[in-house]
ROZALO-422286 format. One record per residue: x negated, y negated, z of N, C-alpha, C in turn; residue number from 1. Coordinates in Angstrom, 1 decimal. Layout:
     n_xx     n_yy     n_zz    ca_xx    ca_yy    ca_zz     c_xx     c_yy     c_zz   numi
        X        Y        Z        X        Y        Z        X        Y        Z    NUM
...
//
This chain:
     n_xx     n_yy     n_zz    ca_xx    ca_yy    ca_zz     c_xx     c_yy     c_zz   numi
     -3.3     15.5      7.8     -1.9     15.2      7.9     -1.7     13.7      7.5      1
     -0.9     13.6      6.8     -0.5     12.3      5.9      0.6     11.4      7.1      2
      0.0     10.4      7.7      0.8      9.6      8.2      1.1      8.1      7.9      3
      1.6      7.3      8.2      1.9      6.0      7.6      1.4      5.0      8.6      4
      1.5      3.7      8.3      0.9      2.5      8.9      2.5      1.7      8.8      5
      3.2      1.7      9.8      3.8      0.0     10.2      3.8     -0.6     11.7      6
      3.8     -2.3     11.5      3.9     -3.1     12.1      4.7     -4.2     12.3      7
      5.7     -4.4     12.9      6.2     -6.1     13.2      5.1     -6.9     12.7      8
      5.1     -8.0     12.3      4.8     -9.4     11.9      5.2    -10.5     12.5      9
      4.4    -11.2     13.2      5.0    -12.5     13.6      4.8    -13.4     12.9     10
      5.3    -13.6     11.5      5.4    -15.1     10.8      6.9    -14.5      9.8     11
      7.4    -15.4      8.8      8.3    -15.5      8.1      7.9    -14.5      6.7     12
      9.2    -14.3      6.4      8.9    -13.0      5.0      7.8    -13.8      4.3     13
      8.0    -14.9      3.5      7.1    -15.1      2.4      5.8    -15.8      3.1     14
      5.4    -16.0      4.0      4.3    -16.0      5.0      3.5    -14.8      5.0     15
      4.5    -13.8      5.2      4.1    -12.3      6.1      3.2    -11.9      4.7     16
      4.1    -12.3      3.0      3.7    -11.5      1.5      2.8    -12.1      1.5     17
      2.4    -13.7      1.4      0.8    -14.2      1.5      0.0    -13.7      2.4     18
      0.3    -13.6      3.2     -1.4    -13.1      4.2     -1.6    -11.6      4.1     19
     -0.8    -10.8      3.6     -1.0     -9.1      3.5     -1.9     -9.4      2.0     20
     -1.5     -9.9      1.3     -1.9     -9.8      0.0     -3.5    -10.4     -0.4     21
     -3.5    -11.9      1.0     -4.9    -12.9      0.6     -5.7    -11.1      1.7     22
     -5.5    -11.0      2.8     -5.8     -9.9      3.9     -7.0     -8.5      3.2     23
     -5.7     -8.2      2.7     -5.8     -6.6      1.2     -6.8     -7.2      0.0     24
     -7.0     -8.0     -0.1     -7.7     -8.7     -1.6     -9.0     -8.7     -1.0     25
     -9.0     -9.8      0.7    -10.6     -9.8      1.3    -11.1     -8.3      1.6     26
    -10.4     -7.4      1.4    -10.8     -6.4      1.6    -11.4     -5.2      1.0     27
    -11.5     -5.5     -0.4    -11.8     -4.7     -2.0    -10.8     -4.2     -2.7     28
     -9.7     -4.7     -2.5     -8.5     -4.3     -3.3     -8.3     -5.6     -4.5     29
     -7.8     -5.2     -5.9     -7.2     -6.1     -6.2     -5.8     -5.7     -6.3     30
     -5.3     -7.2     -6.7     -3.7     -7.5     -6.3     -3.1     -7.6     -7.9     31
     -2.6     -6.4     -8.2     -1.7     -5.3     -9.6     -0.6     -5.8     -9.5     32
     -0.2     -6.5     -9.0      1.1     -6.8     -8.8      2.2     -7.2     -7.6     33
      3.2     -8.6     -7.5      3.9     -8.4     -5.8      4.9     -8.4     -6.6     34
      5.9     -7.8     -6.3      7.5     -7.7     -6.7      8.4     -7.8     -5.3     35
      9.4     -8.1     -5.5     10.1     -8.3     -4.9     11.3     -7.3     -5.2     36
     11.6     -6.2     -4.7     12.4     -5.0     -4.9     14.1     -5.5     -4.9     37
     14.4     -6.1     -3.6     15.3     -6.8     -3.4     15.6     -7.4     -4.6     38
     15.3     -8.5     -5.3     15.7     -8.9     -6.2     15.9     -8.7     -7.2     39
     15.3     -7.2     -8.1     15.4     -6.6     -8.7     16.9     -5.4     -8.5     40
     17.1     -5.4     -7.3     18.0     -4.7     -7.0     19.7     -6.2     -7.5     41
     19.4     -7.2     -6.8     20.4     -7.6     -7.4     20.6     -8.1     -8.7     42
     19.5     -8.5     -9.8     19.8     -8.4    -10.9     20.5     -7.3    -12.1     43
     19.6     -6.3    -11.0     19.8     -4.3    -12.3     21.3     -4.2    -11.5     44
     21.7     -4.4    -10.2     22.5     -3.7     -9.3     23.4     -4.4     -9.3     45
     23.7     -5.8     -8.9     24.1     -6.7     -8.8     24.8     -6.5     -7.0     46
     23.6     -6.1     -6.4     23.4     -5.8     -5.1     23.0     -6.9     -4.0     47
     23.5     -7.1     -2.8     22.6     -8.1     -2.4     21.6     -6.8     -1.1     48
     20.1     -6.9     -0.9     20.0     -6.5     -0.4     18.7     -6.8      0.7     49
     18.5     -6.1      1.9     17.2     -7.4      2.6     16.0     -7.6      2.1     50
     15.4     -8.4      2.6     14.0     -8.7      1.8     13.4     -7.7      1.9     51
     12.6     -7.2      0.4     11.7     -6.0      0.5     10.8     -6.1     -1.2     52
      9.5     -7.0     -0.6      9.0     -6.9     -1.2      7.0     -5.9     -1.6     53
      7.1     -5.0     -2.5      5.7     -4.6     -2.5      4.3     -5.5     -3.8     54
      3.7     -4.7     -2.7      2.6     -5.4     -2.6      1.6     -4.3     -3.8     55
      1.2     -4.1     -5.0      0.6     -2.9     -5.7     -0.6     -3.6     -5.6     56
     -1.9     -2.8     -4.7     -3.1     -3.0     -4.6     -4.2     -1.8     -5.3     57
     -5.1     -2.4     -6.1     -6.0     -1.2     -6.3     -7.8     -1.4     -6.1     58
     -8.4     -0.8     -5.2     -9.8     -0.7     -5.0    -10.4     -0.3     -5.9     59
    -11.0     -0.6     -7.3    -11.5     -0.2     -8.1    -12.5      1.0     -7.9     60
    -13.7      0.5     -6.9    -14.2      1.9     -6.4    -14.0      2.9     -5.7     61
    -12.6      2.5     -5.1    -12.2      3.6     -4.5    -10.9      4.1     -5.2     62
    -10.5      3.9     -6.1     -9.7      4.3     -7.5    -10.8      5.2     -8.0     63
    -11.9      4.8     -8.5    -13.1      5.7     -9.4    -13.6      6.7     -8.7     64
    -13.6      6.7     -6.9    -13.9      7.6     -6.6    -12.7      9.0     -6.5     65
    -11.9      8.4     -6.5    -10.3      9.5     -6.5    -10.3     10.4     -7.3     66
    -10.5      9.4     -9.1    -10.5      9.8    -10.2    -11.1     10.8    -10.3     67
    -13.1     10.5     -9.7    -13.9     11.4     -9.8    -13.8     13.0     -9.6     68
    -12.7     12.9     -8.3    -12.6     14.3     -7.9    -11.4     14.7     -8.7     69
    -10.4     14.0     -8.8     -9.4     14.8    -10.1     -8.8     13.4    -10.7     70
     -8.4     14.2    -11.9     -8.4     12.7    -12.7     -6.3     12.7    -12.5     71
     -5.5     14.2    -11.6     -4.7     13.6    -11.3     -4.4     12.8    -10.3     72
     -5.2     12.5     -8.9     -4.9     11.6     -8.2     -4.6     10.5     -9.1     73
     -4.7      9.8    -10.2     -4.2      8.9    -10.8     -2.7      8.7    -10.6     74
     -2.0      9.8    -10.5     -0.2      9.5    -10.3      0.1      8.8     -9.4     75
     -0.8      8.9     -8.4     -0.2      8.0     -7.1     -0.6      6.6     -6.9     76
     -1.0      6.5     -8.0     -1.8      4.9     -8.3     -0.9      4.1     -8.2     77
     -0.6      2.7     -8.0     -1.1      2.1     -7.2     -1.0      2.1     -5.8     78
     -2.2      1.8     -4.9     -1.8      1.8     -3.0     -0.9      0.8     -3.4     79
      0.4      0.9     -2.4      0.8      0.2     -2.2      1.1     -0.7     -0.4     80
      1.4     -1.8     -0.3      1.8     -2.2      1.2      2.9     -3.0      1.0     81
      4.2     -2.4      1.8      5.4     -3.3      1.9      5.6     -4.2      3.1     82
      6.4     -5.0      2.6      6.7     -6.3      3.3      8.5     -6.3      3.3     83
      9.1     -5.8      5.0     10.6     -6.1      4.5     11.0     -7.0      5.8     84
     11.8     -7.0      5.3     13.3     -7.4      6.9     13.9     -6.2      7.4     85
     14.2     -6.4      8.6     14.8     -5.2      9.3     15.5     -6.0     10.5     86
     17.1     -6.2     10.1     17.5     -6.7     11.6     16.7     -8.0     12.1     87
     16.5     -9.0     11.0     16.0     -9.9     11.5     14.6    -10.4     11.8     88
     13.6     -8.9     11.4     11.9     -9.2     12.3     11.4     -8.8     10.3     89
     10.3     -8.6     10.5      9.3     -8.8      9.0      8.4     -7.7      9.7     90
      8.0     -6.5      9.0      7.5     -5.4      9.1      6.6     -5.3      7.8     91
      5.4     -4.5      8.3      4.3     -4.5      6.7      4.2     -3.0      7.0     92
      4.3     -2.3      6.3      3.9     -0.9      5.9      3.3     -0.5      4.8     93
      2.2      0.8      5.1      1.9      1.7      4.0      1.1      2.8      4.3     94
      0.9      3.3      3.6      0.5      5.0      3.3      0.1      5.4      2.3     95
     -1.4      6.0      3.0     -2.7      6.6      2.8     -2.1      7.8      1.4     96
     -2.3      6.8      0.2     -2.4      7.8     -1.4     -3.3      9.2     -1.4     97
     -4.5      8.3     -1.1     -5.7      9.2     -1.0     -5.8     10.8      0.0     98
     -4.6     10.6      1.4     -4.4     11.7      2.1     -3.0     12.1      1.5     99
     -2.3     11.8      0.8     -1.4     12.9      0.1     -2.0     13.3     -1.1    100
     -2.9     13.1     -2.2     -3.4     13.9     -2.9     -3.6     15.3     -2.6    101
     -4.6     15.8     -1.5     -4.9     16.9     -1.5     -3.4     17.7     -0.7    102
     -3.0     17.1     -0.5     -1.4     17.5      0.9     -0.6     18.4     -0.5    103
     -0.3     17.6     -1.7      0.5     17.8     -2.8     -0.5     18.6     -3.4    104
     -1.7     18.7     -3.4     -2.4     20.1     -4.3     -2.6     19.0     -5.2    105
     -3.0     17.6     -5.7     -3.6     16.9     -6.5     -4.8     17.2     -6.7    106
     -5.4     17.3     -5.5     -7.1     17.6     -5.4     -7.4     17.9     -4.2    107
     -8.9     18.6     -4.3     -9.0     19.2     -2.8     -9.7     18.6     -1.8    108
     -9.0     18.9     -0.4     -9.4     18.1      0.3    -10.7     17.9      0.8    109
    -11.4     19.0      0.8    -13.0     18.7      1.0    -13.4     17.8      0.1    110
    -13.5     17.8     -1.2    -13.8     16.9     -1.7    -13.4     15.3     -2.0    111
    -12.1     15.5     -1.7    -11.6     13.9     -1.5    -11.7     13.4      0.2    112
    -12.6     14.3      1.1    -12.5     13.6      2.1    -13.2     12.4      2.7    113
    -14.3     12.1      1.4    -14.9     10.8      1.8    -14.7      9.7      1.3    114
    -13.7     10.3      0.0    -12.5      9.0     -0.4    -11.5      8.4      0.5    115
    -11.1      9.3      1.3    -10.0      9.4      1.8    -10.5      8.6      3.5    116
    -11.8      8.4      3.8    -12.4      7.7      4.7    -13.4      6.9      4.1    117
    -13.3      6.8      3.0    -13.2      5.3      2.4    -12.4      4.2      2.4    118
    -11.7      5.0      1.9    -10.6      3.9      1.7     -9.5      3.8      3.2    119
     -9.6      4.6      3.7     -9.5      4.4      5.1     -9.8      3.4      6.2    120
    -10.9      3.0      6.1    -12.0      2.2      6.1    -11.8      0.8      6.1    121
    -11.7      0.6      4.8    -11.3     -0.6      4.5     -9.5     -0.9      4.2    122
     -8.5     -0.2      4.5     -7.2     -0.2      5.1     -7.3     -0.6      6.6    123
     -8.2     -0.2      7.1     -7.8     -0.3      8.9     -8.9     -1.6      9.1    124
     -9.7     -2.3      8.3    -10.1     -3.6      8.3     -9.0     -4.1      8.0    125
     -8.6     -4.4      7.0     -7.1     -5.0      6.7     -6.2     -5.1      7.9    126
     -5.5     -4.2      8.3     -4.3     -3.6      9.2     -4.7     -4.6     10.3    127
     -5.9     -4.4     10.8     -6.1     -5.1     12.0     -6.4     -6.5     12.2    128
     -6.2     -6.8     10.9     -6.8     -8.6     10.6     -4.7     -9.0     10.4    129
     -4.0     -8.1      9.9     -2.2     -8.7     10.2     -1.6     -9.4     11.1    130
//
């Protein structure tokens, strides 16, 4: 069963995007990209909207092992972890790529299950160091 990861943050948004990002990197991820959605929303949209920015991480070995079992788990590339406002507080969320593969018939789950507690693994080192 594919479930998600969030948390309140006690520090400030662009505090909260540094330390998920230095956090996720100590962790075997590298860092593909931070965007800031929000602001993309008011440039394309001319939207004002709360802070929401992601975080695109990828574990190279645990990318290669994805691959290994089907080379479509690639769609769900990259993990990602968001950083938003909600009413005032700074929340970090994300969710396990690797346990919707086999959910959506990407690949099968016996076989991605030691990816999938892989990379699990070293998510919940991360999560618990926020």
């Amino acid at each position: 069963m594919v479930t998600y990861l969030k948390k309140q943050i006690e520090m400030d948004f662009d505090a909260a995007v540094e330390r998920v990002s230095k956090v996720v990197s100590e962790e075997g991820f590298g860092i593909l990209g931070i965007k800031a959605i929000d602001e993309v929303f008011k440039e394309k949209l001319q939207v004002d909207y709360p802070r929401y920015t992601t975080i695109m991480a990828c574990g190279a070995k645990f990318a290669k092992a994805a691959l290994d079992v089907s080379i479509d788990v690639g769609l769900l590339f990259p993990c990602s972890f968001v950083v938003y406002e909600e009413e005032g507080k700074v929340f970090v969320s994300h969710i396990s790529i690797m346990k919707i593969a086999p959910e959506i018939g990407l690949a099968p789950k016996d076989q991605m299950q030691s990816v999938i507690e892989m990379t699990g693994e070293a998510v919940h080192r991360a999560w618990d160091r926020l």
